[in-house]
C-alpha positions in Angstrom: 127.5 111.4 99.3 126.5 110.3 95.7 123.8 112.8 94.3 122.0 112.4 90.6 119.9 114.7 88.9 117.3 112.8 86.5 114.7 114.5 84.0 113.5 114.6 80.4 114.8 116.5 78.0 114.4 120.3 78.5 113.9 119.6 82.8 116.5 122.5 83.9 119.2 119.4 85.1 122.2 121.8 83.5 121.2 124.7 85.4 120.3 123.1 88.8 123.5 121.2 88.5 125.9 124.2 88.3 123.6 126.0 90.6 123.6 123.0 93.3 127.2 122.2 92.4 128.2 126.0 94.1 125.9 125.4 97.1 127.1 122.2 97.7 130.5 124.0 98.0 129.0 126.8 99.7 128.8 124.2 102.5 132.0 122.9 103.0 131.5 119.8 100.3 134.4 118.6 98.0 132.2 118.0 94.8 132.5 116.4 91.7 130.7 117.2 88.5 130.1 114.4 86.3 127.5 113.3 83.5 126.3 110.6 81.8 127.2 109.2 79.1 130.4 111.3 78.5 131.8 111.0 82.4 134.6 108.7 81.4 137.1 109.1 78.2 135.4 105.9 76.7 131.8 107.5 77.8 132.7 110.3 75.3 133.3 108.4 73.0 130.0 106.5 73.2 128.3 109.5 73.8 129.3 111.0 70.5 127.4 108.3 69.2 124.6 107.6 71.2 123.3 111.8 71.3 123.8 112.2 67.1 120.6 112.7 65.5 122.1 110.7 62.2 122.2 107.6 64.3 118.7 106.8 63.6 119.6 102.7 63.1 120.8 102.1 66.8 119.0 99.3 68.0 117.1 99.3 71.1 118.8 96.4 72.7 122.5 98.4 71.0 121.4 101.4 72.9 121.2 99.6 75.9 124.9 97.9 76.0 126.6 101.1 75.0 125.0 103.1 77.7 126.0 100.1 80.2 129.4 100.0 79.4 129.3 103.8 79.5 127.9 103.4 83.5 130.6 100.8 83.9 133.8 102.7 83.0 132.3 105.8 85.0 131.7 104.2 88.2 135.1 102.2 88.3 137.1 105.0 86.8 135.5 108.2 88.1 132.8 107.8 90.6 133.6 104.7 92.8 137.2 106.8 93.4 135.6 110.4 94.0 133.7 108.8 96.6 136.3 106.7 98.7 138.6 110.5 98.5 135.3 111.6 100.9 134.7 114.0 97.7 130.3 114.4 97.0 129.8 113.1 93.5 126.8 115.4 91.7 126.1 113.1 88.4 123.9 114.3 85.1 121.9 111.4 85.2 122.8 107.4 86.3 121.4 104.1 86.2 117.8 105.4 86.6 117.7 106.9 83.2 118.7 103.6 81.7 115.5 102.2 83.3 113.3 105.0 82.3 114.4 105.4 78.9 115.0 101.8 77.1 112.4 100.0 79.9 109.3 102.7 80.1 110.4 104.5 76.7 111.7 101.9 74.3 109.6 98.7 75.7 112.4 96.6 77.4 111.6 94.7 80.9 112.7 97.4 83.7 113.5 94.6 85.9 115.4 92.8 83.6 117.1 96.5 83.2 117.6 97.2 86.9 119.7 93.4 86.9 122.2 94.8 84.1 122.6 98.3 86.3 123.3 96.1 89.4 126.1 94.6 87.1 127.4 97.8 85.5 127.5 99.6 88.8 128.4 97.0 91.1 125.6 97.3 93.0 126.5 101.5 93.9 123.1 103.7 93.4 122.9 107.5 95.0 122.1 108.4 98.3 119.9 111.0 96.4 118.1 111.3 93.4 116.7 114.3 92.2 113.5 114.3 89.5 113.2 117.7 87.8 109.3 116.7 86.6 108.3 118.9 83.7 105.4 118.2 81.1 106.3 116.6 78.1 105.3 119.6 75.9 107.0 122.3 78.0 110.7 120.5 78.2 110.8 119.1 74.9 110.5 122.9 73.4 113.3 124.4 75.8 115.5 121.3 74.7 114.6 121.9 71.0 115.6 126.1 71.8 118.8 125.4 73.7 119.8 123.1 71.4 119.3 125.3 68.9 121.2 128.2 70.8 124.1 126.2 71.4 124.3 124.6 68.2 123.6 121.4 69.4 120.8 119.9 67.1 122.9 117.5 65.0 125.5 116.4 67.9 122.9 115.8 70.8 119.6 115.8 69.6 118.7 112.1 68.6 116.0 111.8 71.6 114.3 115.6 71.2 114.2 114.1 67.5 111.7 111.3 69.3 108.0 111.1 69.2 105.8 112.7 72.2 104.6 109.8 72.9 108.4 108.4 73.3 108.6 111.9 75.8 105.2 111.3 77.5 106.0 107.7 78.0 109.8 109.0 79.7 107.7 111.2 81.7 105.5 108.7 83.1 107.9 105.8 83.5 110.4 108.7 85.9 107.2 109.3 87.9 106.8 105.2 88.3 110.2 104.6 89.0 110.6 107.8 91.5 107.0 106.7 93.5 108.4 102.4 93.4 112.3 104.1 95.1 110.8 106.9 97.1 113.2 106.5 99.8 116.2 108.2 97.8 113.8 109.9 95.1 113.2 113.3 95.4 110.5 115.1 93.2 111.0 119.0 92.1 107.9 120.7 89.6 111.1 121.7 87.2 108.0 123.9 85.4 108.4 127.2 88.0 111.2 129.5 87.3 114.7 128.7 88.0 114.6 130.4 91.1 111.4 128.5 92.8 113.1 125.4 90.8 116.7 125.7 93.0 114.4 126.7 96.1 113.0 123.2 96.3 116.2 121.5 95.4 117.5 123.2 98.4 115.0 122.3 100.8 115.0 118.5 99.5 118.6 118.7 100.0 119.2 119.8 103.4 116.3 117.5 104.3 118.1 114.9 102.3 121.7 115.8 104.4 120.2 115.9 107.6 118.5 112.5 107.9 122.1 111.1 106.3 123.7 112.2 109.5 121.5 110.9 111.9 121.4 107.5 109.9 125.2 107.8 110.3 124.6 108.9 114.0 122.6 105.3 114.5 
């Protein structure tokens, strides 16, 4: 099973992830943690330079490329190998960020985008996606505080350093894309507490698992 966790900035993924990644082996899964960009040695790498806030002169069209070879080393190197070892593969974001973010945020065609992820992932998407849905206003200022906290702001901050409208476009183009592939989507309010947060995931998850099996059953 191939799971991925999509959201703005400041959506909770990092603490649903390590939350879902112990349930998942709370239930007998073999799992795999992975992120993008970063999930490959040639991912960090790129990811070093697509996340620093003094990169202010990557193109749009630069962006994109480096995030696609990103996706392409990952899935032939980490994910695409996880998966045939019958291991579950939870993943920081995947092709549906690339979609969101340089097709609703940065103005490039989505279907035209969607094409290049067919390429770069040879045609492998989840089984699940998860949307952590928060408003623009409210995850953009726990991403500016954790990066704060954590010392982040230089090394990973070049989209918090974005516009709101860049943010409230992001936000919109998710919900687009989530309602256009609402057969693997899954939509979670990310603005409750952690606790009601992981308590959806949960429930979207077992009902997620369960209609998996029968499929498999069929």
């Amino acid at each position: 099973m191939f799971i991925s966790l999509e959201g703005m900035e400041g959506s909770g993924k990092s603490t649903v992830l390590k939350r879902l990644h112990a349930w998942l082996e709370g239930e007998g899964y073999e799992v795999l943690l992975t992120r993008e960009p970063g999930g490959s040695e040639l991912g960090k790498t790129l990811r070093a330079l697509l996340l620093d806030v003094e990169n202010t002169d990557i193109t749009s069209e630069a962006e994109l490329f480096m995030y696609l070879a990103d996706r392409a080393q990952h899935v032939s190197q980490v994910i695409k190998p996880a998966l045939e070892e019958g291991k579950v593969v939870l993943c920081d974001r995947y092709a549906d960020s690339t979609v969101v973010y340089q097709g609703y945020g940065r103005g490039l065609d989505p279907n035209l985008l969607h094409s290049f992820n067919e390429v770069a992932t040879k045609g492998l998407w989840p089984d699940v996606s998860l949307l952590l849905d928060v408003e623009p206003e409210i995850g953009l200022r726990r991403a500016l505080s954790r990066n704060i906290e954590q010392g982040l702001s230089r090394a990973e901050g070049r989209f918090e350093a974005e516009a709101m409208e860049f943010h409230s476009r992001v936000r919109e183009g998710y919900l687009t894309w989530a309602a256009l592939n609402n057969k693997r989507f899954a939509v979670v309010d990310a603005s409750l507490t952690p606790d009601e947060v992981f308590e959806q995931v949960v429930d979207k998850m077992r009902t997620a698992i369960a209609m998996m099996k029968t499929e498999s059953v069929d």
